[in-house]
Each structure stands twice: as C-alpha cells, then as structure tokens.
Backbone as JSON, one array per atom type, in Angstrom:
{
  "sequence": "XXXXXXXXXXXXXXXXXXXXXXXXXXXXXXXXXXXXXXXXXXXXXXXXXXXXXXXXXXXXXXXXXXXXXXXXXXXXXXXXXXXXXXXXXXXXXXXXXXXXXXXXXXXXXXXXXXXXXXXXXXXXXXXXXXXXXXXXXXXXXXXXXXXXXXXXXXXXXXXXXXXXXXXXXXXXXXXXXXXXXXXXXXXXXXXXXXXXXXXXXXXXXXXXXXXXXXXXXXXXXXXXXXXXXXXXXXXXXXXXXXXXXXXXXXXXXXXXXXXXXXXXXXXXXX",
  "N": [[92.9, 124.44, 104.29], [94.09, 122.26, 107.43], [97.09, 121.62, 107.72], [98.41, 118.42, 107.14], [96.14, 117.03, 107.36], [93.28, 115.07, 107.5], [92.35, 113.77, 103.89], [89.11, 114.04, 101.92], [87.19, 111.08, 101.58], [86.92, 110.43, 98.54], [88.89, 112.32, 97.29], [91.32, 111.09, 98.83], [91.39, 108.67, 97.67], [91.72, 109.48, 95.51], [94.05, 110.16, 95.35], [95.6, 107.95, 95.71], [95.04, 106.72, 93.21], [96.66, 107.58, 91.68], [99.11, 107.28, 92.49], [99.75, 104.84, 91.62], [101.91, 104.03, 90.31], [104.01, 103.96, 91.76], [103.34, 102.35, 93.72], [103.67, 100.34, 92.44], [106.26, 100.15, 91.19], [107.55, 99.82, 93.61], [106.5, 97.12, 95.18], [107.83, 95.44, 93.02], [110.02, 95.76, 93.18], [110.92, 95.14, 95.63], [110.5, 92.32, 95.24], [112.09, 91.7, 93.55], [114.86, 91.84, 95.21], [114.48, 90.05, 97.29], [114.16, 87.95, 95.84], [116.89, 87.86, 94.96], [118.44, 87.68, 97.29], [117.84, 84.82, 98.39], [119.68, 81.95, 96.6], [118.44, 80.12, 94.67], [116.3, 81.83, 93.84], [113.38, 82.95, 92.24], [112.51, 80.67, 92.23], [112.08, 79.69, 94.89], [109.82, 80.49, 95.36], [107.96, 79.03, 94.04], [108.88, 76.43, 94.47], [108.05, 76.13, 97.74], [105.67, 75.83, 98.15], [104.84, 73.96, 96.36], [106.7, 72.09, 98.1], [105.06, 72.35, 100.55], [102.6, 71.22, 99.76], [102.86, 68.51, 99.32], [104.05, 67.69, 102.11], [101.97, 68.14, 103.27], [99.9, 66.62, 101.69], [100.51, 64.25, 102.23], [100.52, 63.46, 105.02], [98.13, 63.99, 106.24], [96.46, 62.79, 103.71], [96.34, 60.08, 104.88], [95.4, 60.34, 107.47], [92.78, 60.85, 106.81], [92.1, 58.89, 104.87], [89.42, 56.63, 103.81], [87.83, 58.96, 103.31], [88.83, 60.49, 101.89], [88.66, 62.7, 98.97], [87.67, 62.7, 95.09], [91.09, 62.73, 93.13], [93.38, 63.18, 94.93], [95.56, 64.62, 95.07], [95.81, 66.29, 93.38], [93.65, 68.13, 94.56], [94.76, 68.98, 96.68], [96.92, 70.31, 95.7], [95.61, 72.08, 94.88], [94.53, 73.59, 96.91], [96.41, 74.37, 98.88], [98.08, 75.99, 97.29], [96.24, 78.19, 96.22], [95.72, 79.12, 98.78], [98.1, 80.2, 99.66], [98.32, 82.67, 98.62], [96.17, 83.96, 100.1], [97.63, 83.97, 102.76], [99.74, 85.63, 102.33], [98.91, 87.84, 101.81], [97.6, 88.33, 104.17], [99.74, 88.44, 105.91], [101.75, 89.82, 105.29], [100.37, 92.58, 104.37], [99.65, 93.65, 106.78], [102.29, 93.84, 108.19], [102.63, 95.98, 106.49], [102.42, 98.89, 107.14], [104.1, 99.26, 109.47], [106.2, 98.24, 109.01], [107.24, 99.67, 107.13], [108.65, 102.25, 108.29], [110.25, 104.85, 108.73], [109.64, 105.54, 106.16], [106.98, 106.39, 106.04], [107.15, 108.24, 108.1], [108.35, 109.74, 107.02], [107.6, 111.28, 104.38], [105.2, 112.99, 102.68], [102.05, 111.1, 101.6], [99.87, 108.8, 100.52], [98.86, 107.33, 102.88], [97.44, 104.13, 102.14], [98.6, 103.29, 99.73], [100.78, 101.38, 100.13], [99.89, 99.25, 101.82], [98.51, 98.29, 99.55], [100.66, 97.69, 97.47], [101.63, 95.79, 98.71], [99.53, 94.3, 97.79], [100.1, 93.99, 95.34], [102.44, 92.69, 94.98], [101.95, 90.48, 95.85], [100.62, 89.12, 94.07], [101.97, 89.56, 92.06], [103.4, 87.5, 92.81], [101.75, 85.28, 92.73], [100.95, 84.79, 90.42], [103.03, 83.47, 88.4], [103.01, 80.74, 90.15], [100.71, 80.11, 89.87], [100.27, 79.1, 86.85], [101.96, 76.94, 87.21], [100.53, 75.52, 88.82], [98.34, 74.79, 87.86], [99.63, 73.02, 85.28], [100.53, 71.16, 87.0], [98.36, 69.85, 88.07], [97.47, 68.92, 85.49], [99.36, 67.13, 84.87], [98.57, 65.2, 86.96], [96.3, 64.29, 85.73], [93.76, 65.76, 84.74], [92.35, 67.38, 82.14], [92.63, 69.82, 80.02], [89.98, 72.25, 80.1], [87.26, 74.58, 79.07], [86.47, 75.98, 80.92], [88.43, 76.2, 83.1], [89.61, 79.2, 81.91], [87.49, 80.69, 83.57], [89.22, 81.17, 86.18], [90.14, 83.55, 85.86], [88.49, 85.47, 86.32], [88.07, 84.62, 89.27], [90.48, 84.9, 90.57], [90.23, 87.61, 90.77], [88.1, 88.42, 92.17], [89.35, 87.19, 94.55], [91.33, 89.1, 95.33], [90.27, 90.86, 95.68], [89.09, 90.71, 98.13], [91.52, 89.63, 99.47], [92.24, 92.03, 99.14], [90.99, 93.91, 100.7], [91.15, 92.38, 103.24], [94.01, 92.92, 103.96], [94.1, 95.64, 104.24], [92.58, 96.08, 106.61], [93.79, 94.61, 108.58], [96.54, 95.95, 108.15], [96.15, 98.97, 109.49], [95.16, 97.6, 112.24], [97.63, 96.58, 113.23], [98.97, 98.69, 113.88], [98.32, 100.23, 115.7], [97.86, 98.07, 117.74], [100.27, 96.83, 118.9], [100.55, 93.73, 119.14], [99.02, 92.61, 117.37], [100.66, 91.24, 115.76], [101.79, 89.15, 116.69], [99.96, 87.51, 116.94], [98.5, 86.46, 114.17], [100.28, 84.64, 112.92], [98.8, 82.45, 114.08], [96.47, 83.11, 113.59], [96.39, 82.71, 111.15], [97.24, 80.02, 110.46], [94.82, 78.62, 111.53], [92.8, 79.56, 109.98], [93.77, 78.16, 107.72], [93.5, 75.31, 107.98], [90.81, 74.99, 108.83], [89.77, 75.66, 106.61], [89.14, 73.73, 104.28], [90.9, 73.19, 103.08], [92.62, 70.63, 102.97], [91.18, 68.76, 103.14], [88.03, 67.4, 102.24], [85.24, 69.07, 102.61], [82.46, 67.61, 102.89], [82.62, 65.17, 102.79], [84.49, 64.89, 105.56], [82.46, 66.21, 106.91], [80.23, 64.82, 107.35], [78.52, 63.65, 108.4], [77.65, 65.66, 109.91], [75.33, 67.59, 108.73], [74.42, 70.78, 109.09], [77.12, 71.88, 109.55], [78.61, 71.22, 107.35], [76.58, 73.72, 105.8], [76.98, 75.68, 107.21], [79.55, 76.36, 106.63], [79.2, 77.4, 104.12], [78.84, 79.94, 104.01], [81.84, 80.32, 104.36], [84.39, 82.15, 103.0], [86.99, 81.64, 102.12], [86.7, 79.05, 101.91], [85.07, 79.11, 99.67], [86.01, 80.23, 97.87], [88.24, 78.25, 97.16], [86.36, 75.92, 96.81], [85.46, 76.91, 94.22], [87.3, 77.06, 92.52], [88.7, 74.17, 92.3], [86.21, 73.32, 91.04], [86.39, 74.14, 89.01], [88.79, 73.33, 87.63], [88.9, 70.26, 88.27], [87.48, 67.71, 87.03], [85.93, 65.58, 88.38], [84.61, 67.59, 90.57], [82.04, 68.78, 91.93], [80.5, 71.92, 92.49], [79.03, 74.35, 93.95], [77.01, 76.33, 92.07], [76.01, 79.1, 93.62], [78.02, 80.1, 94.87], [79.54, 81.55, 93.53], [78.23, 84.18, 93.73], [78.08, 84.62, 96.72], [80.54, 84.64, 96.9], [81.16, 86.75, 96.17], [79.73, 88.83, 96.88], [81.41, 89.03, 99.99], [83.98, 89.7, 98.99], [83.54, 92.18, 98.09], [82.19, 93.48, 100.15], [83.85, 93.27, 102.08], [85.98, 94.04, 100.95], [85.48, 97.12, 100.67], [84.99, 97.85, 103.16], [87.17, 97.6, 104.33], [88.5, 99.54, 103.13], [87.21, 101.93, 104.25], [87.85, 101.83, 106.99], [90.91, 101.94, 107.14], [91.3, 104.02, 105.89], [90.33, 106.15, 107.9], [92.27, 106.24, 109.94], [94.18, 107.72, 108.9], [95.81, 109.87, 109.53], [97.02, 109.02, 111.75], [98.66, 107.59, 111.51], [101.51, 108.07, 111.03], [101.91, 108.85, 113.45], [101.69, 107.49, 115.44], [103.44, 104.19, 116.84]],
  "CA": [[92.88, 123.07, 104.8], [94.57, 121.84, 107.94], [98.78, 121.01, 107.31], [98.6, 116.97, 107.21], [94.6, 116.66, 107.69], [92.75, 113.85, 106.23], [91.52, 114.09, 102.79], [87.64, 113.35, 101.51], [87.46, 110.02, 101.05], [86.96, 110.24, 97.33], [89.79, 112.75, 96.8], [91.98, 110.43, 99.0], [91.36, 107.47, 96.61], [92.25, 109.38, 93.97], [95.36, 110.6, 95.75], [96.17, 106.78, 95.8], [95.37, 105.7, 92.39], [97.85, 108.56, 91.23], [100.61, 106.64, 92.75], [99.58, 103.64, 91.57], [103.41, 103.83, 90.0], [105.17, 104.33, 92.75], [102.85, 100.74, 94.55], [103.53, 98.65, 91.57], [107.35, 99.62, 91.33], [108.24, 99.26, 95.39], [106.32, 95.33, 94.66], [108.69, 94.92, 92.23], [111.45, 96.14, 93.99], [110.8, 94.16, 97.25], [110.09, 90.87, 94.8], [113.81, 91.38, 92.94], [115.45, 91.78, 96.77], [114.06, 88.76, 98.23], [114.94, 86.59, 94.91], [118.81, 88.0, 94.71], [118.82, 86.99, 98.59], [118.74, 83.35, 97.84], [120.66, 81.89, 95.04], [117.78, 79.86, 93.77], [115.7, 82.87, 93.08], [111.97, 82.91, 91.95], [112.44, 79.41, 91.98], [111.48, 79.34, 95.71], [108.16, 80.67, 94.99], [107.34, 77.47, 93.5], [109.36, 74.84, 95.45], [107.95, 76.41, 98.67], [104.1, 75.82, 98.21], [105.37, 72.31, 95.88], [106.7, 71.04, 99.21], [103.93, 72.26, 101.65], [101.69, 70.02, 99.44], [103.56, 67.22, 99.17], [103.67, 67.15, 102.56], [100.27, 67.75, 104.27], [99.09, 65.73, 101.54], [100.76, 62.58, 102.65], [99.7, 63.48, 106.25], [96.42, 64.3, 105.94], [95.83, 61.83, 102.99], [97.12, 59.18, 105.85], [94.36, 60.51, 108.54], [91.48, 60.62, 106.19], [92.08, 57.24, 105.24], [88.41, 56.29, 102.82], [87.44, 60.04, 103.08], [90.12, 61.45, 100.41], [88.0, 63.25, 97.9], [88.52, 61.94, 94.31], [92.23, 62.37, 92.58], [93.09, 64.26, 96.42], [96.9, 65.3, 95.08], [95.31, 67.75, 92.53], [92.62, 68.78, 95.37], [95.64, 69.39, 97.98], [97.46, 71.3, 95.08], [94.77, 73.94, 94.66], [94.16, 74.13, 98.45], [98.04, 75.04, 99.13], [98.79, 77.32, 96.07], [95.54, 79.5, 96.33], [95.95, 79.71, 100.43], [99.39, 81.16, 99.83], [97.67, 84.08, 98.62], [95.47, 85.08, 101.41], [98.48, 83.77, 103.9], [100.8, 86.26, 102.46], [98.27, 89.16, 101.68], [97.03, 88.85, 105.55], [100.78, 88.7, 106.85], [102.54, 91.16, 104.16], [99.45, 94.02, 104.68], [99.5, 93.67, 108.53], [103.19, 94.98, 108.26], [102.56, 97.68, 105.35], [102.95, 100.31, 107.68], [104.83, 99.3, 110.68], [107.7, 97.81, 108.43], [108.18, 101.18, 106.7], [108.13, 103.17, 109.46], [110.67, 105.81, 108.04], [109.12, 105.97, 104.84], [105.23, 106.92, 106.48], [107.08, 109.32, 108.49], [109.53, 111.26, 106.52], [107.48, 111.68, 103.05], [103.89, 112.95, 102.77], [101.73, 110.37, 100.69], [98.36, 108.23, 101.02], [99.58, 105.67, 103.19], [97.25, 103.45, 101.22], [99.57, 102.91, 98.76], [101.67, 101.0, 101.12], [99.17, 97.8, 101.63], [97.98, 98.29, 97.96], [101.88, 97.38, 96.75], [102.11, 94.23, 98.78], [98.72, 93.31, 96.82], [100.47, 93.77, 93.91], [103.44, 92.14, 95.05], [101.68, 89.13, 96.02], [99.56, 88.89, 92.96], [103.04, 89.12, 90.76], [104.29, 86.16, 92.75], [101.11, 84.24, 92.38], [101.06, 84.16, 88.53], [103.63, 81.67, 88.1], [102.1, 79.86, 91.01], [98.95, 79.66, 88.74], [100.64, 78.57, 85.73], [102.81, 75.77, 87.91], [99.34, 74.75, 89.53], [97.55, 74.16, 86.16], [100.61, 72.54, 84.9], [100.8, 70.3, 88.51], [96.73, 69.71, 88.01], [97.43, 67.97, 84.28], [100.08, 66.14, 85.22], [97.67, 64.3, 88.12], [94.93, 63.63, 85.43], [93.18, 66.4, 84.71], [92.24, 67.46, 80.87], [91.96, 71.3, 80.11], [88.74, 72.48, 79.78], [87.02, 76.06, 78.78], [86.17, 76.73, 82.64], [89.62, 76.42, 83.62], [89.71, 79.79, 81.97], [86.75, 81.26, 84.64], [90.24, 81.54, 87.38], [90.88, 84.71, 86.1], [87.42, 86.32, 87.75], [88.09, 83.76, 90.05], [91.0, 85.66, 90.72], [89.99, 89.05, 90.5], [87.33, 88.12, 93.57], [89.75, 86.89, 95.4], [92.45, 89.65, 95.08], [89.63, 92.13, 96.26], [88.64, 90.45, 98.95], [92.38, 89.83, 100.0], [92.59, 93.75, 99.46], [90.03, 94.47, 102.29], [91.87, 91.62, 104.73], [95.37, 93.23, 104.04], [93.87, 97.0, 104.98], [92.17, 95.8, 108.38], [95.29, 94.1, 109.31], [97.4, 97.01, 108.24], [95.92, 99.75, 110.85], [94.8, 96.95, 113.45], [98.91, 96.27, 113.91], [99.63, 100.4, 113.88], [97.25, 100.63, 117.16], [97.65, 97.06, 118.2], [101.84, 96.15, 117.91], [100.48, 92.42, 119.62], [98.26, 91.87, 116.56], [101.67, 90.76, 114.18], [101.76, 88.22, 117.33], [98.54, 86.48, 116.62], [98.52, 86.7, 113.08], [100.85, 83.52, 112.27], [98.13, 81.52, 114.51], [95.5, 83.13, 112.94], [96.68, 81.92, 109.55], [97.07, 78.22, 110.82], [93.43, 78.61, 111.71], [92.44, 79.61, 108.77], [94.94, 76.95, 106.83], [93.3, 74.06, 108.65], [89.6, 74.43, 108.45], [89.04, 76.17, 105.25], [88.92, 72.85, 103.53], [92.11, 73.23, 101.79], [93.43, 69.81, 103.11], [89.83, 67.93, 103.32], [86.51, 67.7, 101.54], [84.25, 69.33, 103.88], [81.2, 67.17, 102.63], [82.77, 64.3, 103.72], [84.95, 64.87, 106.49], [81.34, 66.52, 108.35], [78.72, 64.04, 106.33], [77.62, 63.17, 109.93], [76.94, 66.77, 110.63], [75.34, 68.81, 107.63], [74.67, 71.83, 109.88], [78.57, 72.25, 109.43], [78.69, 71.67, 106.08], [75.97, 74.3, 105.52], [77.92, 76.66, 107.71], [80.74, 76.32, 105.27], [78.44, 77.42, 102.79], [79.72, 81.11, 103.99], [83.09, 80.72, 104.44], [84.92, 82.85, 101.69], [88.36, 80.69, 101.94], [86.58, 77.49, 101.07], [84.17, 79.03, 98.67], [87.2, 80.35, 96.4], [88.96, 77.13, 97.13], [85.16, 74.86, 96.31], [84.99, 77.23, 92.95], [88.81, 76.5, 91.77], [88.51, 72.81, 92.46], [84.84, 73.02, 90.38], [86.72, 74.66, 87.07], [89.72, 72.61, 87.63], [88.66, 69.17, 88.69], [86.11, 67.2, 86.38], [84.86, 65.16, 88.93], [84.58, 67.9, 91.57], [80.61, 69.24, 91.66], [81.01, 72.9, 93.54], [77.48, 75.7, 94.26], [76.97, 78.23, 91.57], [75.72, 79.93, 93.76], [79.31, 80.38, 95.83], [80.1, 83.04, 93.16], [77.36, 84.75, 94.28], [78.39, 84.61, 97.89], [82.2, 85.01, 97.37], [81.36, 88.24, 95.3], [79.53, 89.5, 97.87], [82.05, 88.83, 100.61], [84.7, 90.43, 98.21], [82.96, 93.77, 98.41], [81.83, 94.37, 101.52], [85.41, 93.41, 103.13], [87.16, 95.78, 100.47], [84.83, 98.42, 101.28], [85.28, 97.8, 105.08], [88.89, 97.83, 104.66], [89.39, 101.18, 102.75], [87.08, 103.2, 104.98], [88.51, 101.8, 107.94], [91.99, 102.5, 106.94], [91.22, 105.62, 105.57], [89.84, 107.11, 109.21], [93.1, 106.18, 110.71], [95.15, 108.13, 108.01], [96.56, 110.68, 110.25], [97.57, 108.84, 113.01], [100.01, 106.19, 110.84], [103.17, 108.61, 111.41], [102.4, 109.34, 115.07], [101.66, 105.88, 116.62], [104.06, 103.31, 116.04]],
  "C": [[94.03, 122.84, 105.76], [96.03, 121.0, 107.03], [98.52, 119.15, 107.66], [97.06, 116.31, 107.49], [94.31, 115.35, 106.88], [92.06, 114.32, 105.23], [90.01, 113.47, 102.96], [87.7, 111.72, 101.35], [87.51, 109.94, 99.47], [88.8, 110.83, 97.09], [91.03, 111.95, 97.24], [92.32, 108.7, 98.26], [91.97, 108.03, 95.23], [93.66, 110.02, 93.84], [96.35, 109.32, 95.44], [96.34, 106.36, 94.44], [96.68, 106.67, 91.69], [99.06, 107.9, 91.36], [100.56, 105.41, 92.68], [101.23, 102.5, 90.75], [104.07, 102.89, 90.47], [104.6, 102.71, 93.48], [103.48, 99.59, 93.87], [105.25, 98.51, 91.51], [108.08, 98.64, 92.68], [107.94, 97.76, 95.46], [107.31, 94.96, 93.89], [110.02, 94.95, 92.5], [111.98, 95.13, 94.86], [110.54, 92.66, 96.61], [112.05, 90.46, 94.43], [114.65, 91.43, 94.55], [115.35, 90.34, 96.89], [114.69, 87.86, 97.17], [116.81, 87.11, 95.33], [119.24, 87.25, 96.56], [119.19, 85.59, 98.96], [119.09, 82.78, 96.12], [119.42, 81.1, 94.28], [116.26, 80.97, 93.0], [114.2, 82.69, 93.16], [111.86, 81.5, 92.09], [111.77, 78.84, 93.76], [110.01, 79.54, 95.84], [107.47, 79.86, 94.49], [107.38, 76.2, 94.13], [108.57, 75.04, 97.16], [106.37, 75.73, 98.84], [104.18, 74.35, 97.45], [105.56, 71.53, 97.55], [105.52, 70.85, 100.14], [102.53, 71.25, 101.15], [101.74, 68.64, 99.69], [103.24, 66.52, 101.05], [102.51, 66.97, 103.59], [99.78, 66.49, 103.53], [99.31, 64.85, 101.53], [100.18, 62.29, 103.97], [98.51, 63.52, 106.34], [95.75, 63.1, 105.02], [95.6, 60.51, 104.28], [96.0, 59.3, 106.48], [93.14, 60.54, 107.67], [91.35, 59.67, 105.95], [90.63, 57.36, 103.33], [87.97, 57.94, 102.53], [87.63, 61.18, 102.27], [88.97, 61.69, 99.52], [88.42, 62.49, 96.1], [89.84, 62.65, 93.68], [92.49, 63.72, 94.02], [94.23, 64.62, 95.52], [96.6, 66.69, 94.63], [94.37, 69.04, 93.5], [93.28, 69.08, 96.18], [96.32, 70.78, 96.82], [96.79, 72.78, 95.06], [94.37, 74.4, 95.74], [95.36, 74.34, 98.86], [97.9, 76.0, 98.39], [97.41, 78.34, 96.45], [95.71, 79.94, 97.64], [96.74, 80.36, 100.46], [98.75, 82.35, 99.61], [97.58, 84.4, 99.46], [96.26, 84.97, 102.29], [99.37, 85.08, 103.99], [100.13, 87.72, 102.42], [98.03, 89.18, 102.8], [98.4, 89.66, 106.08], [101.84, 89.79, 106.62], [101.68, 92.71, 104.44], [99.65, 94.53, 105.74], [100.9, 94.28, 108.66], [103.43, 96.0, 107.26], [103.1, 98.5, 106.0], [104.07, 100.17, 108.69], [106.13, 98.65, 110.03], [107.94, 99.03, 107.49], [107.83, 102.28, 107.49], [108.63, 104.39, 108.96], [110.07, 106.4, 106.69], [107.19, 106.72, 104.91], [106.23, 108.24, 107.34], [108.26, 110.82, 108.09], [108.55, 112.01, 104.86], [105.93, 111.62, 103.36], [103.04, 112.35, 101.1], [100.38, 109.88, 100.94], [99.22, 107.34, 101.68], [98.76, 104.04, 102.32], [97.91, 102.84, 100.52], [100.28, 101.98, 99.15], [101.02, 99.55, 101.04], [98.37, 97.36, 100.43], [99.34, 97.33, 97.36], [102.24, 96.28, 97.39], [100.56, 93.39, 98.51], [99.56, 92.76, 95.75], [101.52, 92.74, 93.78], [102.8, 90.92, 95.13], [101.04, 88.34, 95.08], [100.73, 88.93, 91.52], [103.77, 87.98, 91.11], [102.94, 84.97, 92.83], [100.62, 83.98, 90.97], [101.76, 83.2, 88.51], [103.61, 80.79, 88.75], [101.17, 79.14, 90.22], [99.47, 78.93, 87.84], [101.57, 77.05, 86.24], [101.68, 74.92, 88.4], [98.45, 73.94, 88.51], [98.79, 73.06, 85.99], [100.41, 71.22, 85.54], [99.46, 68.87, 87.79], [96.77, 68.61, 86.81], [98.24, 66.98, 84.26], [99.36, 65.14, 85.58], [96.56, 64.15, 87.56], [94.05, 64.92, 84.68], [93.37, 66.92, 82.79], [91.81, 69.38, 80.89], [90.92, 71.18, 79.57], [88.12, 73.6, 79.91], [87.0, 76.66, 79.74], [87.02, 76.65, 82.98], [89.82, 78.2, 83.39], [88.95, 81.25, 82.85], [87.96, 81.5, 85.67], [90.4, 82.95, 87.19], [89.77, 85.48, 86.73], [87.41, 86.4, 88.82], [88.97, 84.77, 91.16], [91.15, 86.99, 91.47], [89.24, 89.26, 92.13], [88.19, 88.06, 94.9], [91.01, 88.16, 95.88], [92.05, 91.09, 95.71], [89.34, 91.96, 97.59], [90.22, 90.0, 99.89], [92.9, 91.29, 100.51], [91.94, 94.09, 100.54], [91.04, 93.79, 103.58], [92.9, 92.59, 104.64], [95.05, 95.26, 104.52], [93.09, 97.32, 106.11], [92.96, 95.79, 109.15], [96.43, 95.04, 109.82], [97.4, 98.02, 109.43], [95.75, 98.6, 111.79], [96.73, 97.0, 113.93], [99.44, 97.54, 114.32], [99.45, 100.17, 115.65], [97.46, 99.58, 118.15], [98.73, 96.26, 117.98], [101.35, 94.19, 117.86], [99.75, 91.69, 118.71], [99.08, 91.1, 115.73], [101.26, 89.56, 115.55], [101.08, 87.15, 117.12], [98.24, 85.82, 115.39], [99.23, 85.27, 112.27], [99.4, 82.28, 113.02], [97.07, 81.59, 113.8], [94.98, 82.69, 111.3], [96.23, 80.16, 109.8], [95.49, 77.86, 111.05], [92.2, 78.12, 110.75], [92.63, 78.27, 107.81], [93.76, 75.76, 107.21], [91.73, 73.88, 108.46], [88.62, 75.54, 107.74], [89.03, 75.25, 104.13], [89.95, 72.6, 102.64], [92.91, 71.71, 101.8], [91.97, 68.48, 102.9], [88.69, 68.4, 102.43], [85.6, 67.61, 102.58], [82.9, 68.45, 103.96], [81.16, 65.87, 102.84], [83.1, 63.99, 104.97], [83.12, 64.86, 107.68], [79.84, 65.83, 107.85], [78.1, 63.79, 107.73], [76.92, 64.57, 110.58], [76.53, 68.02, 109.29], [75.1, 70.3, 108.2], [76.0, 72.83, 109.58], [79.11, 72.74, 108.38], [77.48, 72.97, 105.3], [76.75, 75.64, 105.84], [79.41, 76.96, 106.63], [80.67, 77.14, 103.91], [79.15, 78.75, 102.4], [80.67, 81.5, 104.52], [83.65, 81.1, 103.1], [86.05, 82.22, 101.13], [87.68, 79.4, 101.63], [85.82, 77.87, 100.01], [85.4, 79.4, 97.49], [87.77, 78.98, 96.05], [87.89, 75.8, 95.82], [85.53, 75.57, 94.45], [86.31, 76.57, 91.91], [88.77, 74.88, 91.29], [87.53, 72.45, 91.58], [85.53, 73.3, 89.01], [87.75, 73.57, 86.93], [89.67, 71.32, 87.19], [87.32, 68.67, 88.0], [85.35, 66.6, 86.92], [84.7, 66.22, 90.06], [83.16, 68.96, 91.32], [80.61, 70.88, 93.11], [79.2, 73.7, 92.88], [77.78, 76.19, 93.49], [76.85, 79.08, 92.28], [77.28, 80.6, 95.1], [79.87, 81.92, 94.61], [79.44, 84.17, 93.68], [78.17, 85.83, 95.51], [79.67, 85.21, 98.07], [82.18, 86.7, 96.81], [80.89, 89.5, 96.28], [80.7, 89.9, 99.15], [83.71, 89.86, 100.28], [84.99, 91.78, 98.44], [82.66, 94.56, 99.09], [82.66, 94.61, 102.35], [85.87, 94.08, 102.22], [87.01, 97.29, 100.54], [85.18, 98.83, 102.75], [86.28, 98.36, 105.16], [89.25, 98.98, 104.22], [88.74, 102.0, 103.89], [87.66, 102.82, 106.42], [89.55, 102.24, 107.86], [91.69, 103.97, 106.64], [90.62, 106.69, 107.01], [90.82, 107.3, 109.99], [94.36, 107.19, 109.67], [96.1, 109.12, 108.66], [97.59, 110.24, 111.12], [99.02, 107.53, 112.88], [101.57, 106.84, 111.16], [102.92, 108.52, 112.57], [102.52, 108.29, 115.88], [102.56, 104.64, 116.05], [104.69, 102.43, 117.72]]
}
C-alpha cells in the first residue's frame, strides 16, 4: 500500500473510532483552556446564550408587537440555547483542520478525528446549557412533563446532523481559506430565519407557501420539536421527526464521504 494513501472507507472509519480517546480528551482539553482563560469559567457558557436571549427577545418581542407566540421568553430561550449548537459546530468544524495545522502535518492519523472532537466538545458544553434551559423554561411557566424527556433523541438527531455540517465545512475551508470569511454571515442567516426569534406560522400567516417551505428546514424543525416537548401550549408536526431524521442522515453521510476523499490532501494544502 502506497506511504500516506487513503484508506477504504470502512477501514478509515474504523481507524477513527480507534481514536475516539484521543477526540474526546483534546475536547476536553480545549474546554479546560478556554474556561482557565477567563476568571469566570464555565460560567460563561451560560451567561453568554442567557444574555443573547434576553436581548433579541426584548428586540424582536418589540417588532412583533401582537404576533409573539404564547409565553415568547421560554420560546426565545429554546431558540438561542439550541442555535448555539449548530453556530458553534458550523464555526468550530470549519477550523478543525486549518487551526491545527502542525498537528495534521507532523503526526500520521485520520484527520477525522479532528472535526469529530469539536463535536464532542460542543456537545460537553451544551449539557449544562440543557439543564440551565429546562431550569430557565420552569421558571417562565412551564410544568415538567414525560416528553420533556424525548430531548435526548432530540438531541442525538441533532448532534448527527451537526456532525455532517461540521465535516463539509472542515475540508470546504482546507481548499477554500475565504470560506472561514463567510461563515460568521452565514450563521446570522441561519440565526435569523430559522424561527428561533419568531413563530413562523404567524409572522408568514399571509403567505402559507412559506410556512410550508419551512416545513423542510432542519434548524426550525429541531427548534418546532423542542418547543413541542417543552412548551404545553406549543402544537409542533410529528411528522418533523420524520423529516429531521432524515436530514440528519443524509448530511452525516454526505459529510464523512466527502471529507474522507479529501484525506490526503489536508497536510499539503493549507
């Protein structure tokens, strides 16, 4: 076999889960860093996504005016805290490789591993997100109830389907330095009309077309399903699990064999 060739795809998956170690420590590594950096610690991981609620949803509440969904604070809460996810899995994956540049080109490994460990990372700083969001959620009214415990599938969906975005991203920036460029806009994009600040069924009641179109967006359907377990008055599609499960699968599929074709060329192009 060719000195540095690409593996099979199978055998290269199973090159990866091997070091599934070495992904979960470097997350953990790169989580304790960033806290010791400022003095309040893990504690920004909470206050950070606390404020960004606070204040769209005075702004936004403000411009909607009669159109606020019912108890909106709780419905802004779970449209901030779950967005952080996919914000930080797009923008964290997209530099996997090109922020360890030394480490892809001095040590032979899957590079995989690399946008796998800022899943993990992002998925150990959105636990106590979750548990602060629930928390938030009962405060503003809300009564637990057995489907609250459906988040963790909820979850699981979403964490796969972040895994595909964050290994598109990853090679697209190798090949493409101008893609980190775009990437904060392309968030805001996202942020703004994936329903996380509005109830799509009112805001576009004049145009159902829109709201139909909505139907398969993957960022409002996680958002619609959260809001449906969460929120007692909030009436969300069964059939969005469906849809989001699909969506899940076909972008985490996408994303490994794409990444995986570029596997060679991660040391040489930078």
């Amino acid at each position: 076999q060719r000195v540095g060739g690409r593996p099979k795809l199978w055998a290269y998956l199973r090159q990866t889960w091997a070091r599934r170690d070495f992904a979960y420590t470097l997350a953990k590594s790169r989580i304790q860093a960033r806290n010791q950096a400022n003095r309040l610690g893990v504690v920004w991981e909470i206050i950070k996504p606390t404020l960004n609620a606070v204040m769209y949803g005075l702004i936004f509440g403000v411009l909607q005016g009669a159109n606020k969904p019912a108890n909106y604070a709780a419905f802004v809460v779970i449209g901030v805290f779950l967005f952080e996810f996919f914000s930080s899995a797009m923008s964290q994956g997209a530099r996997s490789i090109t922020g360890n540049r030394s480490l892809v080109q001095s040590l032979s490994f899957p590079r995989m591993t690399l946008p796998f460990s800022t899943i993990i990372q992002q998925l150990l700083t959105l636990a106590p997100m979750l548990v602060i969001m629930v928390i938030y959620v009962m405060i503003l009214g809300e009564k637990p109830n057995w489907t609250w415990a459906l988040l963790i599938p909820l979850v699981c969906l979403y964490t796969l389907l972040n895994s595909g975005v964050a290994l598109i991203c990853a090679r697209l920036t190798v090949h493409l330095h101008d893609v980190t460029q775009i990437l904060p806009l392309i968030t805001r994009i996202f942020f703004y009309t994936s329903g996380v600040l509005f109830a799509v069924d009112k805001i576009f009641k004049a145009h159902p077309w829109v709201v139909e179109l909505y139907n398969f967006h993957p960022i409002y359907q996680v958002l619609e399903i959260a809001r449906g377990l969460l929120l007692h008055n909030h009436v969300y599609d069964p059939g969005h699990w469906l849809s989001l499960s699909i969506w899940a699968v076909v972008t985490f599929i996408f994303g490994v064999i794409f990444f995986w074709r570029a596997e060679e060329r991660y040391g040489r192009e930078f």
